[in-house]
Residue frames as qw, qx, qy, qz and C-alpha x, y, z in Angstrom:
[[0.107, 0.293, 0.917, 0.247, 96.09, 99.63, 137.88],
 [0.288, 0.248, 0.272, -0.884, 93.34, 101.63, 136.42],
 [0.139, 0.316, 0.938, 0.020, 90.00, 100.14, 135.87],
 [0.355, -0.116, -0.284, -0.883, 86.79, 101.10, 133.61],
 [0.320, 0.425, 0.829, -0.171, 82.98, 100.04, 133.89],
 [0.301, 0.007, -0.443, -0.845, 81.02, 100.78, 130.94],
 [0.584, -0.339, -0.593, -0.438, 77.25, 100.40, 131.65],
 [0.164, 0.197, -0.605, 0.753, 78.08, 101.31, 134.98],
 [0.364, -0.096, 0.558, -0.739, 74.88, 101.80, 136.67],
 [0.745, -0.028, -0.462, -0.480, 72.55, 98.53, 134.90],
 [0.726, -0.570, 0.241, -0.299, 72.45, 95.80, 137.03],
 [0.835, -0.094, -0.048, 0.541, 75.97, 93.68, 136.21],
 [0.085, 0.710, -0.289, 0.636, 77.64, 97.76, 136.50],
 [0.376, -0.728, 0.242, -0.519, 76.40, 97.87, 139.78],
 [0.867, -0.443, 0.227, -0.013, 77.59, 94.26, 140.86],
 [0.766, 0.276, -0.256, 0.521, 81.18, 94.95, 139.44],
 [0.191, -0.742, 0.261, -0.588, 81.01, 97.69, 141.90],
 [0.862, -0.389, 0.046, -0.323, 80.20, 95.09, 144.37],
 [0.983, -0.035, -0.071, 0.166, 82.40, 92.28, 143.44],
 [0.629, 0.459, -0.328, 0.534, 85.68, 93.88, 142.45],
 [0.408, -0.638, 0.327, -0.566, 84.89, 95.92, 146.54],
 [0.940, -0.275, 0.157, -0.129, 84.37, 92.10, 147.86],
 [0.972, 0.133, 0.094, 0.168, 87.18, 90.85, 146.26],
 [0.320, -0.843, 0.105, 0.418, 89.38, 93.39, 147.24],
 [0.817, 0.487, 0.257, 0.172, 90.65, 93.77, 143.66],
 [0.511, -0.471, 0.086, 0.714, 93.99, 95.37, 143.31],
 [0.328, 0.842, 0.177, 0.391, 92.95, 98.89, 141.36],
 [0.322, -0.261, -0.243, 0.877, 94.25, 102.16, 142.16],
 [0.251, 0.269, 0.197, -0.909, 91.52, 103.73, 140.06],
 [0.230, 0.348, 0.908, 0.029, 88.32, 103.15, 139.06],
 [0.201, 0.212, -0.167, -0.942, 86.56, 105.13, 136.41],
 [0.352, 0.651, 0.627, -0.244, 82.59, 104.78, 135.67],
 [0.283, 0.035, -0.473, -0.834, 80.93, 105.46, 131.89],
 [0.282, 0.549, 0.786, 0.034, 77.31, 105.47, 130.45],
 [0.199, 0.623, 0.641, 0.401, 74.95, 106.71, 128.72],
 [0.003, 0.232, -0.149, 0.961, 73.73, 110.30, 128.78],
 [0.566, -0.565, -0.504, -0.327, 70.73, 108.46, 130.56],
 [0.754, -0.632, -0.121, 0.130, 72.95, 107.95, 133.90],
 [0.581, 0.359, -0.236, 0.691, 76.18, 110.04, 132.83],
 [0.173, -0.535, 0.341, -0.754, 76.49, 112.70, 136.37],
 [0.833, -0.324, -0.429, -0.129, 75.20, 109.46, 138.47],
 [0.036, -0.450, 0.784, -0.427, 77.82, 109.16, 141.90],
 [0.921, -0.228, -0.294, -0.117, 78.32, 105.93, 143.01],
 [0.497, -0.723, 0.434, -0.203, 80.27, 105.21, 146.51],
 [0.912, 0.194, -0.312, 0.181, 83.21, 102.47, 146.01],
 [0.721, -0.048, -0.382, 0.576, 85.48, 102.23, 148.83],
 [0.358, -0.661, -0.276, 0.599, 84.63, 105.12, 150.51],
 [0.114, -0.336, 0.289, 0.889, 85.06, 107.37, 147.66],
 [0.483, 0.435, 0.594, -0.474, 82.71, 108.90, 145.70],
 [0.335, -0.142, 0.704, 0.610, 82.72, 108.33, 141.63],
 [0.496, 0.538, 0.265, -0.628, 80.60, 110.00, 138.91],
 [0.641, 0.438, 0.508, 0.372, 79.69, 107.79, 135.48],
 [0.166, -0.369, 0.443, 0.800, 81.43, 109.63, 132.69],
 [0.823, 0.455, 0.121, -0.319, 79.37, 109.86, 129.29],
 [0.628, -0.213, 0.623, 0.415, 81.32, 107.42, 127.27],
 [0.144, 0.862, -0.211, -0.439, 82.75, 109.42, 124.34],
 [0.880, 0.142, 0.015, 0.453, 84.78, 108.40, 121.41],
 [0.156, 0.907, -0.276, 0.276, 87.45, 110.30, 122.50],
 [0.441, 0.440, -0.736, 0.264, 91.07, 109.59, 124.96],
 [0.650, -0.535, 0.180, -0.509, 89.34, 108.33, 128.15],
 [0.996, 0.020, 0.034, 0.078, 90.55, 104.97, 127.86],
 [0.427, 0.805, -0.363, 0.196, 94.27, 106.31, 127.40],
 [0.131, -0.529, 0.693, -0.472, 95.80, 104.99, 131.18],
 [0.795, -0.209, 0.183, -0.539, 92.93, 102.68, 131.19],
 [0.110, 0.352, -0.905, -0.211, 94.37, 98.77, 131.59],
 [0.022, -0.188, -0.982, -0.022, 90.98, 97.11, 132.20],
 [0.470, -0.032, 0.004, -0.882, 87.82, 97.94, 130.84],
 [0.239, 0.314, 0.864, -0.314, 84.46, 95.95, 132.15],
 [0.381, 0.046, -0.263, -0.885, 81.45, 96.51, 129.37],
 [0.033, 0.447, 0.888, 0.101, 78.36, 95.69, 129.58],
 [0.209, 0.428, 0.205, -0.855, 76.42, 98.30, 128.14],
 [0.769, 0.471, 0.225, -0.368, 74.77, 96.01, 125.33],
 [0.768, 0.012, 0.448, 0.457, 76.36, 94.56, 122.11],
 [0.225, 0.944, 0.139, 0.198, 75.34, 97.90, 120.20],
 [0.151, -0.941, 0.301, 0.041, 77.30, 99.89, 122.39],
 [0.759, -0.374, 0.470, 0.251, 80.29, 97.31, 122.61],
 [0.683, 0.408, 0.401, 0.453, 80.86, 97.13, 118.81],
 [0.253, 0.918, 0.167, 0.255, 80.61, 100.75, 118.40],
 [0.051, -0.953, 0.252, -0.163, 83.14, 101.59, 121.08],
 [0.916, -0.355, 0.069, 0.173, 85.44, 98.84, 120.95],
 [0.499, 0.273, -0.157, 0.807, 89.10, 100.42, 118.96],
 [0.077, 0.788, -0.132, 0.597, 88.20, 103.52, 121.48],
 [0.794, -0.590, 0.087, -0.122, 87.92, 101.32, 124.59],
 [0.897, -0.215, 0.188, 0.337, 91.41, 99.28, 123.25],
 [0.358, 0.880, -0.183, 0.252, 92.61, 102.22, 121.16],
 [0.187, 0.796, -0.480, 0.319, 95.85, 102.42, 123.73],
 [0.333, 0.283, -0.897, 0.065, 96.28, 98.84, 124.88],
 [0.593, -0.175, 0.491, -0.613, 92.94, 98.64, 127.49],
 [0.115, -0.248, -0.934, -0.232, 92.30, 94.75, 127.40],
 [0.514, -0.091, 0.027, -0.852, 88.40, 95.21, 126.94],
 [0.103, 0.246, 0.952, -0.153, 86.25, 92.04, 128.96],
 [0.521, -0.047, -0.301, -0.797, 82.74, 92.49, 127.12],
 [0.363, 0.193, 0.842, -0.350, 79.91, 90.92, 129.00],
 [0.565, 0.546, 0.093, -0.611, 77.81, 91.43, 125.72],
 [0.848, 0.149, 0.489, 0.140, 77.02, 88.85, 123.05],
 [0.373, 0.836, -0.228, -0.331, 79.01, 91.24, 120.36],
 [0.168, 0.626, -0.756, -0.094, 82.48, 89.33, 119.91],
 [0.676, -0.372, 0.583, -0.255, 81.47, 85.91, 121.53],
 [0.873, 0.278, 0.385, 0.112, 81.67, 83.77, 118.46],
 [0.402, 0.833, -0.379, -0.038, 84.69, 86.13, 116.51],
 [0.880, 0.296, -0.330, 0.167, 87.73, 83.94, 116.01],
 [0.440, 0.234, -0.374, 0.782, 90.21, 86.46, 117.26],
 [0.481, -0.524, 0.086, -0.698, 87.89, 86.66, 120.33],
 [0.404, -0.116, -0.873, 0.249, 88.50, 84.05, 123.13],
 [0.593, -0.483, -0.375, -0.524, 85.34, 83.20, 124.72],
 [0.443, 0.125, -0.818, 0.345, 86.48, 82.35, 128.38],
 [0.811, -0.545, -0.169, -0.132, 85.37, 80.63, 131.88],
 [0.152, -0.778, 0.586, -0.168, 88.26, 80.50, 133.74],
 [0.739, -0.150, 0.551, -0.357, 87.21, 77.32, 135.73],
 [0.835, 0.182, 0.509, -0.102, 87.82, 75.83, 131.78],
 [0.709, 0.411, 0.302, 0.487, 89.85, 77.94, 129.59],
 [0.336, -0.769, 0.061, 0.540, 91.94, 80.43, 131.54],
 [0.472, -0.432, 0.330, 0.694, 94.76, 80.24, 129.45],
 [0.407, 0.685, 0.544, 0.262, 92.17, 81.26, 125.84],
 [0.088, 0.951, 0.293, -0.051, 92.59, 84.86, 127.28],
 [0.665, -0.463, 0.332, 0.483, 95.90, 84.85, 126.76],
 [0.422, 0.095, 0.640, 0.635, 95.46, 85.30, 123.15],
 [0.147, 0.860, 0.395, -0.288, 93.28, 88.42, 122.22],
 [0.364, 0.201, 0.389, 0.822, 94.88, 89.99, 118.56],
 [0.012, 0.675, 0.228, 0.702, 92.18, 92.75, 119.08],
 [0.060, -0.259, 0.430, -0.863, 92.63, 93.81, 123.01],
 [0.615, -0.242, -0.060, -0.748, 88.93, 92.15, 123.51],
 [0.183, 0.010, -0.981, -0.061, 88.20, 89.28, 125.38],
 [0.494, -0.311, -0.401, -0.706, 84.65, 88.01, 125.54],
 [0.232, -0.106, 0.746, -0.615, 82.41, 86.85, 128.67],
 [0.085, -0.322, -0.915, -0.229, 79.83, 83.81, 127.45],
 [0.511, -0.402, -0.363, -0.667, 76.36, 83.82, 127.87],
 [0.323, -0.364, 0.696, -0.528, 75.09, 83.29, 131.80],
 [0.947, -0.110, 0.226, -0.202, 73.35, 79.95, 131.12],
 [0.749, 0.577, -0.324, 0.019, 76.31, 78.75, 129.30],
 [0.139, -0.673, 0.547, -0.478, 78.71, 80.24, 132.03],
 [0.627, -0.332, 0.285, -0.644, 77.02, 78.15, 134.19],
 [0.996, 0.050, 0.036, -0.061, 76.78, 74.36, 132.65],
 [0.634, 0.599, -0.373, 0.317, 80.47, 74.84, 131.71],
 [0.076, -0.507, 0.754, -0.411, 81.75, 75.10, 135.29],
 [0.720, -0.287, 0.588, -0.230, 79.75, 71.91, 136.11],
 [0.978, 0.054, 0.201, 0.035, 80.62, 69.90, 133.15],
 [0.497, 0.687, -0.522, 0.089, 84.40, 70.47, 132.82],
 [0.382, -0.372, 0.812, -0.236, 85.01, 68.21, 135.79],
 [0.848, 0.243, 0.465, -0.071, 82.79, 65.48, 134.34],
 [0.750, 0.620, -0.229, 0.029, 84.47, 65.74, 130.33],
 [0.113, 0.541, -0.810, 0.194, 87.85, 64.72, 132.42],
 [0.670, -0.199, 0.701, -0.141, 86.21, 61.63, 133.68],
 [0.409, 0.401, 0.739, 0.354, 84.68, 60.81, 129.83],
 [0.072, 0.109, 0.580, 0.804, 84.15, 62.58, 126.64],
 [0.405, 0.434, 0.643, -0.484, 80.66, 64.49, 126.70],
 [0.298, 0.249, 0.789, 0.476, 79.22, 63.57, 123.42],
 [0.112, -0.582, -0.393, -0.703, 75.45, 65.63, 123.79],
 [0.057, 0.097, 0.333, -0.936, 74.22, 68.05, 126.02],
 [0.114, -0.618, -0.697, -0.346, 70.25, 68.16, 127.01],
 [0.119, -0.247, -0.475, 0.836, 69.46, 71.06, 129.19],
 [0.057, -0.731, -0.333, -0.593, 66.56, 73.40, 129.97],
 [0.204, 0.191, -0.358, 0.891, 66.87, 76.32, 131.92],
 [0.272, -0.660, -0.685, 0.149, 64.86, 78.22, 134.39],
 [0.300, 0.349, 0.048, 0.887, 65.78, 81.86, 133.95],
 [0.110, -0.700, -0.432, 0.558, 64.81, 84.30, 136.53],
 [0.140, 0.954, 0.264, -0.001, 63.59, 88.09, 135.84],
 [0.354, -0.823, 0.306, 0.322, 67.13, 89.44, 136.46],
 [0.571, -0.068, 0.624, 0.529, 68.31, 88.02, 133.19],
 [0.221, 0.643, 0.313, 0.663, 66.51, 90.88, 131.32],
 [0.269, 0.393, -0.136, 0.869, 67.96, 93.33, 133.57],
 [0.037, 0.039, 0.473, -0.879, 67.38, 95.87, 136.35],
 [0.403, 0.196, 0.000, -0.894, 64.19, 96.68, 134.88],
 [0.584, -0.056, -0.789, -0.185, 62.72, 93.11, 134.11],
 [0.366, -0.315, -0.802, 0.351, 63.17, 92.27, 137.87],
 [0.056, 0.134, 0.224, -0.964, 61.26, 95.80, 138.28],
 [0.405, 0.088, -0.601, -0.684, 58.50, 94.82, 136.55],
 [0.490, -0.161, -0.856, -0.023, 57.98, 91.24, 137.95],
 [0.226, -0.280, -0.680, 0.638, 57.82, 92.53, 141.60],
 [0.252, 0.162, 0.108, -0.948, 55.25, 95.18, 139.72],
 [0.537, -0.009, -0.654, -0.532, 53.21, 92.66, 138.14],
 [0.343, -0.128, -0.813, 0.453, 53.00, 90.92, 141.62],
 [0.007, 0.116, 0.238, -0.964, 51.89, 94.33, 142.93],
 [0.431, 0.148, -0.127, -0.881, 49.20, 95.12, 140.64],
 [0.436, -0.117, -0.859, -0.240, 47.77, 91.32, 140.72],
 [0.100, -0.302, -0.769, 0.554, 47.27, 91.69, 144.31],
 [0.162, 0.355, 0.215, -0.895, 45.62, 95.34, 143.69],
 [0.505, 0.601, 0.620, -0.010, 43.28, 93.65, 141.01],
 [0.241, 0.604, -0.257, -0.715, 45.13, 96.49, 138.20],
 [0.584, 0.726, -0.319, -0.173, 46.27, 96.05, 134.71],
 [0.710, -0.560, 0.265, 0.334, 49.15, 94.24, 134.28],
 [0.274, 0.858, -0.277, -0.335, 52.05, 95.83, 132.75],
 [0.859, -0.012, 0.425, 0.286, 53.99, 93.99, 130.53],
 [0.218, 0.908, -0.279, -0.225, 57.04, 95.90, 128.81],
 [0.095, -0.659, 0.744, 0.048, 60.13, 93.66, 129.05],
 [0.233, -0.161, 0.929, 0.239, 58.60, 90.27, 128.10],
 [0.218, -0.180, -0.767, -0.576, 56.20, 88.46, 125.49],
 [0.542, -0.569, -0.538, -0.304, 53.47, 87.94, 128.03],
 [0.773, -0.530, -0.104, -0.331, 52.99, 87.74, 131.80],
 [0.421, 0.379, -0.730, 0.384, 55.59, 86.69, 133.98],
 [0.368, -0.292, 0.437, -0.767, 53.89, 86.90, 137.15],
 [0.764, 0.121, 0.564, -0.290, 52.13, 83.27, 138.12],
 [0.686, 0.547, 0.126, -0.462, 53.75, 82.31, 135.17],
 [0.666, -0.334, 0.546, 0.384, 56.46, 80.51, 132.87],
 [0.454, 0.813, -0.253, -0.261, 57.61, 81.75, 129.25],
 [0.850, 0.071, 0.397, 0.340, 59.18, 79.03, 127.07],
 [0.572, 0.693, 0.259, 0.355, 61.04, 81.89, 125.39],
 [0.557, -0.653, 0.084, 0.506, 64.09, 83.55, 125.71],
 [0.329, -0.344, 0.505, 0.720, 65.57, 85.81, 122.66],
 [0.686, 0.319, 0.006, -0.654, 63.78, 85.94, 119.83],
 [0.773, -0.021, 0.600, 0.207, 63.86, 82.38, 117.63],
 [0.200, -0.463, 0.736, 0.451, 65.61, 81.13, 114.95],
 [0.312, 0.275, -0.703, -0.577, 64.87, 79.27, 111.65],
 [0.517, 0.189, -0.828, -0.102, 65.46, 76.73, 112.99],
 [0.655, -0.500, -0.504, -0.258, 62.93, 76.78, 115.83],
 [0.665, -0.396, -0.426, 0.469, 65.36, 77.35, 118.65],
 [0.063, 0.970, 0.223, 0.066, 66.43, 80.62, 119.84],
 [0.392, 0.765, -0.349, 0.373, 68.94, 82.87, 119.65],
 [0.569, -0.592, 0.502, -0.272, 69.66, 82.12, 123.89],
 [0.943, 0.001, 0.306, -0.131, 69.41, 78.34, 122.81],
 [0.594, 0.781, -0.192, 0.023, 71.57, 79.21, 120.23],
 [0.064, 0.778, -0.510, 0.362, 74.18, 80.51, 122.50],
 [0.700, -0.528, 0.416, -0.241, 74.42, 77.49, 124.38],
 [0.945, 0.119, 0.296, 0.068, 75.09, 75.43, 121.82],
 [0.573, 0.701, -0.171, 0.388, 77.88, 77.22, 120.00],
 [0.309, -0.800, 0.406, -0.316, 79.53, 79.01, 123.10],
 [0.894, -0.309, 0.318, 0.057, 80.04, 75.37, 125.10],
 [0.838, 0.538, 0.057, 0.070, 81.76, 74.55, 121.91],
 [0.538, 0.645, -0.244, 0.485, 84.21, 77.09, 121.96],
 [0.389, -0.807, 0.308, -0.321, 84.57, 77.36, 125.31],
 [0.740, -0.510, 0.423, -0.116, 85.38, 74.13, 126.04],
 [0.139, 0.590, -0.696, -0.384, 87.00, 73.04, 122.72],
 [0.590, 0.118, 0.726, -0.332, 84.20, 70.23, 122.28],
 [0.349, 0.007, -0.658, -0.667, 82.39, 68.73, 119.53],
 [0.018, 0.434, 0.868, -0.241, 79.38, 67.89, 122.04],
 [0.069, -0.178, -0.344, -0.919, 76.28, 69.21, 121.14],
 [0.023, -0.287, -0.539, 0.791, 73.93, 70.93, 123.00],
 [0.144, -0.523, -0.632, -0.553, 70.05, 70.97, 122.73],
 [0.146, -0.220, -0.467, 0.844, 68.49, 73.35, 124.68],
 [0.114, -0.720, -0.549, -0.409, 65.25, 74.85, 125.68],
 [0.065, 0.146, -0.312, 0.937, 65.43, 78.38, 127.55],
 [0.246, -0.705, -0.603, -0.279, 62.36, 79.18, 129.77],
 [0.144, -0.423, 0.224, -0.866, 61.95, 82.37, 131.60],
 [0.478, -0.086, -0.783, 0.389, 60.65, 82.01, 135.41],
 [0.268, -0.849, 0.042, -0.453, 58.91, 84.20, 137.96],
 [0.726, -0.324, -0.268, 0.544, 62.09, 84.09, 140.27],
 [0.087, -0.973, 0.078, 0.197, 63.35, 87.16, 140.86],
 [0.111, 0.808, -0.578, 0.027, 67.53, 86.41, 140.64],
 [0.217, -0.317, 0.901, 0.201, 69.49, 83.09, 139.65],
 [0.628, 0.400, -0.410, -0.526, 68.82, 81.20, 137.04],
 [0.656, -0.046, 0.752, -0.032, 68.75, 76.95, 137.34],
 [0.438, 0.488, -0.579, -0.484, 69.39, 74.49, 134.97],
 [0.829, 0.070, 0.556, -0.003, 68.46, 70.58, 134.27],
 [0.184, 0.580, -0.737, -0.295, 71.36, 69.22, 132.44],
 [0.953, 0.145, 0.248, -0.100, 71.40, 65.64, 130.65],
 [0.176, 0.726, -0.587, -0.314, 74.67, 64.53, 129.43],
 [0.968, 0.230, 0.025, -0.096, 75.49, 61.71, 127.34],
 [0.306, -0.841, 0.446, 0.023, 78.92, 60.42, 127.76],
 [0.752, 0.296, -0.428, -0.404, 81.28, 57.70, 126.07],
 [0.379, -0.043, -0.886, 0.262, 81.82, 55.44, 129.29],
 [0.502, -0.673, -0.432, -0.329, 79.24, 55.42, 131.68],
 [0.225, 0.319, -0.395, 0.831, 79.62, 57.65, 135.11],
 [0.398, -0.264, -0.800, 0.362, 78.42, 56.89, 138.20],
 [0.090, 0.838, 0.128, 0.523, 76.76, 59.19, 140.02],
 [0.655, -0.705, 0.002, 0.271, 78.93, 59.12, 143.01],
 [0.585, 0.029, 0.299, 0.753, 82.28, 59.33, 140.82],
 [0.121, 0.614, 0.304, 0.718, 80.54, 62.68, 139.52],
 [0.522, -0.840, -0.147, 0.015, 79.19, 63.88, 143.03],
 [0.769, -0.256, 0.083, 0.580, 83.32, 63.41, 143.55],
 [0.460, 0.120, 0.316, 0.821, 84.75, 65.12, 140.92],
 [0.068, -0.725, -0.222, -0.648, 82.21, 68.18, 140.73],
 [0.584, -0.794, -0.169, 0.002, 82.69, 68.49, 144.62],
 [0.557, -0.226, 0.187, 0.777, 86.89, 68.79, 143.88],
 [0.421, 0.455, 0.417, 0.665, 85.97, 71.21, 141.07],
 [0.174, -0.113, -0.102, 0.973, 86.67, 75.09, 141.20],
 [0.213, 0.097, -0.092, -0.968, 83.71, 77.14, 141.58],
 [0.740, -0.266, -0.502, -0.360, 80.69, 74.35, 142.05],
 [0.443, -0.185, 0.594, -0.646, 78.87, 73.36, 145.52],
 [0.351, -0.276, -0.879, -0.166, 77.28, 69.99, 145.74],
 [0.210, 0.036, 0.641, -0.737, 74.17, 70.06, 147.52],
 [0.673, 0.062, -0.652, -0.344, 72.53, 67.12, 146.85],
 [0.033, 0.189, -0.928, 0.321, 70.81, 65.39, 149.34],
 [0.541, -0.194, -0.434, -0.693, 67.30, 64.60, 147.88],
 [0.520, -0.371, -0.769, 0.029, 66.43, 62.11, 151.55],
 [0.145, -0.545, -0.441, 0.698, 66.67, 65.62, 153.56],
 [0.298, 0.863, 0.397, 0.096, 64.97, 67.44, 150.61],
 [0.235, -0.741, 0.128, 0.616, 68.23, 69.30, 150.39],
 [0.634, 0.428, 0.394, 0.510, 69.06, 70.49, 146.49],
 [0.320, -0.074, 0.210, 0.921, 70.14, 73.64, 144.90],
 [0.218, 0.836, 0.504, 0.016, 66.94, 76.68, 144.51],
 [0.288, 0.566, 0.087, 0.768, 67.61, 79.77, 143.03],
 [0.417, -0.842, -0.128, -0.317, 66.06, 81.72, 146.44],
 [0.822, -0.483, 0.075, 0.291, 69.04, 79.99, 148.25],
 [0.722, 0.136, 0.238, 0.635, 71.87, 80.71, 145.36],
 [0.141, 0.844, 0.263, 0.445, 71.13, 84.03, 144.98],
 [0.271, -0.936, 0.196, -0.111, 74.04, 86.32, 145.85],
 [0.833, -0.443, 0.330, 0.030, 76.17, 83.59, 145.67],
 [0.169, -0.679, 0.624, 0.347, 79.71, 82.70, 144.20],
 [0.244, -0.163, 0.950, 0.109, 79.64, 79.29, 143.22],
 [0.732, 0.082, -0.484, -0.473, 77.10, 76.89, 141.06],
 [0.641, -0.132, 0.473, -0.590, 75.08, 74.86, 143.12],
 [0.545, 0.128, -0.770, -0.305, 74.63, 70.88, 141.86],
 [0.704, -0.041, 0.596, -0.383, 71.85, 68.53, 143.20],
 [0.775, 0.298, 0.092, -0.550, 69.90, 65.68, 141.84],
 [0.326, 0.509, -0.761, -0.238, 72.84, 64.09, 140.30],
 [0.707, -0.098, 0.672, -0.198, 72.05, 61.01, 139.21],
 [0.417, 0.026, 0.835, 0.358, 72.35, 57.89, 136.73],
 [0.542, 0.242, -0.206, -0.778, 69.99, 58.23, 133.61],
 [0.645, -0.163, 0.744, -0.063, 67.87, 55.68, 133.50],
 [0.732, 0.587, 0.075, -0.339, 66.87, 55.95, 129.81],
 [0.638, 0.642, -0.381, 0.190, 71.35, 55.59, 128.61],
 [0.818, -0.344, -0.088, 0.453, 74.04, 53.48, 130.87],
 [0.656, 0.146, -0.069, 0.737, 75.86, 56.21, 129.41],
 [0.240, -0.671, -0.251, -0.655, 73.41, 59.36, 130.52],
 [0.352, -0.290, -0.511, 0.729, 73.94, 61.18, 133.71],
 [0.191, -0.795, -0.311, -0.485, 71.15, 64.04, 134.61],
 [0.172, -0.304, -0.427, 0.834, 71.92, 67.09, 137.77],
 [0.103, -0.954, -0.280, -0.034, 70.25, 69.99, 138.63],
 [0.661, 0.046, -0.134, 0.737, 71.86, 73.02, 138.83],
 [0.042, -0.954, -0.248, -0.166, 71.29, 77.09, 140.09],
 [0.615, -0.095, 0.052, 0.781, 73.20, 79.76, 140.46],
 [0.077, 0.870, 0.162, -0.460, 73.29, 84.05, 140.64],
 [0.740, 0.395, 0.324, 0.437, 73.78, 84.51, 137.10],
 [0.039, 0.974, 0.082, 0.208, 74.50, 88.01, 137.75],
 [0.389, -0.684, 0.605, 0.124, 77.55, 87.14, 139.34],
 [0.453, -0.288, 0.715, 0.447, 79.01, 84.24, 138.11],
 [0.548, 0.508, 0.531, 0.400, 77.12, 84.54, 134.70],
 [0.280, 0.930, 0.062, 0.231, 78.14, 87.82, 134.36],
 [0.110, -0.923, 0.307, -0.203, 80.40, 90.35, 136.75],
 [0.790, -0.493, 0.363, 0.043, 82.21, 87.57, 138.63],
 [0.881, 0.344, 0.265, 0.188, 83.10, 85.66, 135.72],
 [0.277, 0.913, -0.051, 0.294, 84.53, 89.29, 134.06],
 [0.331, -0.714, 0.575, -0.223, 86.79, 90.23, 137.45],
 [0.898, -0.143, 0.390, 0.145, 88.01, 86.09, 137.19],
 [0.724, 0.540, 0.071, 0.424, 89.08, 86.47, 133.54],
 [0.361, 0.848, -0.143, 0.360, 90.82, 89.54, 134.68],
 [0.576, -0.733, 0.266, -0.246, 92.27, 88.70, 138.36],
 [0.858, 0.070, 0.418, 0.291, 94.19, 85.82, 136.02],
 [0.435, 0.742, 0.012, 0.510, 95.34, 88.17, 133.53],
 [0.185, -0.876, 0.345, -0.281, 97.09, 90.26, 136.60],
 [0.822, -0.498, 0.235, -0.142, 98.32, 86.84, 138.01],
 [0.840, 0.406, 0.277, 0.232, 99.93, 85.88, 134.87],
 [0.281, -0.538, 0.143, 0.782, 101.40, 89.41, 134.43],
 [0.378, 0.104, 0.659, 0.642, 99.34, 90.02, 131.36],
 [0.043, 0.924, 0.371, -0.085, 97.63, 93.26, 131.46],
 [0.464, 0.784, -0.001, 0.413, 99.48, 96.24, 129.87]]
């Protein structure tokens, strides 16, 4: 089994280094691309040291049977027939393919068996708030039909990259020291501060992030619920939380949910709101699983249930997610 990373050294590169090392994935090699920003990099993976290739359109990818990308949607489009040119299934953590037909969009935790079907070698990895609500509401759409989706998010600094969560922890810095503050990587301030904006927006008033929640779910989960969403950037550093509202077409308890998301793959209750115990992003961070608190009744719809949720979106909204889709694809026996 020989494995790629494209976009090796950003900050989901460096936690497929991580995960597929935790998860004692079954490679035999492991080859590292980027840019000619961080091509001659060495990174240490099992004891062995590995320099990023510049990623070329040329036969690297020939032996290759699983390529990891995340080196943007730019790069993804441009180098996807050389990544699958000789049968590499290519998992793209970039929004490039996520809505193509002959692209399955998958979660595992909700639509393993999507990647099964991949007429161009590519199979896509959602958006990390998306990731996220999907592994806590496929256990609820098997008690009842979810009709609409309300959510807003809480997005840490680590959802615009290495260099975002650099930034914040400089913007901290230079508040204390009474500088400037720099602001490169978002619209305003982050520091002491909350940004109702994520992506850039849309016609239609929402943004492109917002966007992705509402289409993705769709295909992910083979729904016709629809999904309103407001994205807001955070000053967390790393995981990302959501407040979810679902409308359903029998009413659901919130103990019968507490149940059924506490059986469900890949989700942690922790939800005890009389010891002040719930799900924070300071706590989830680094972690596997999605975190659910708060769950409870809505009181506004008999048929309206409302959680909390957080999670390290860098893992499971990103790298984790990637090495699932593909740790099923070996299990199956469907990798080249």
């Amino acid at each position: 089994m020989k494995v790629a990373i494209v976009g090796a050294s950003g900050a989901v590169g460096q936690e497929f280094l991580r995960i597929l090392d935790q998860r004692n994935f079954p490679l035999d090699e492991l080859v590292l691309f980027g840019s000619e920003r961080s091509a001659g990099r060495k990174y240490t993976f099992r004891g062995k040291e590995i320099e990023v290739k510049l990623l070329q359109h040329n036969d690297d990818f020939r032996d290759v049977d699983i390529a990891f990308t995340s080196a943007g949607a730019g790069t993804s489009k441009e180098f996807a027939d050389t990544i699958t040119k000789y049968g590499a299934v290519m998992i793209d953590n970039s929004s490039a393919f996520r809505m193509d037909n002959d692209v399955p969009l998958v979660v595992p935790e909700c639509n393993a068996e999507d990647a099964l079907d991949r007429p161009r070698g590519i199979i896509a990895n959602p958006n990390c708030t998306t990731i996220m609500m999907v592994v806590c509401l496929q256990p609820l759409e098997k008690l009842s039909h979810i009709k609409r989706i309300r959510v807003s998010s809480y997005q840490s600094a680590s959802g615009a990259g290495a260099a975002a969560m650099a930034e914040l922890e400089q913007q901290y810095a230079e508040l204390v020291e009474g500088k400037p503050v720099t602001v490169k990587k978002f619209p305003h301030q982050l520091a002491y501060n909350v940004i109702p904006q994520i992506d850039v927006f849309q016609p239609n008033g929402y943004t492109k992030e917002e966007m992705k929640m509402f289409n993705e779910t769709q295909k992910i989960m083979h729904t016709d619920a629809r999904c309103s969403a407001t994205c807001v950037r955070v000053s967390s550093l790393r995981s990302h939380s959501e407040s979810v509202w679902i409308e359903t077409e029998r009413p659901i308890s919130a103990e019968e949910a507490r149940q059924a998301l506490a059986a469900a793959p890949g989700v942690t209750v922790k939800d005890d709101p009389s010891q002040l115990i719930y799900p924070m992003p300071l706590e989830t961070a680094g972690l596997d699983d999605i975190y659910v608190g708060r769950i409870r009744e809505d009181l506004s719809d008999e048929c309206g249930l409302t959680f909390w949720l957080s999670g390290d979106q860098i893992r499971k909204g990103a790298a984790l997610n990637a090495v699932q889709i593909a740790e099923y694809l070996i299990k199956v026996g469907n990798v080249k």
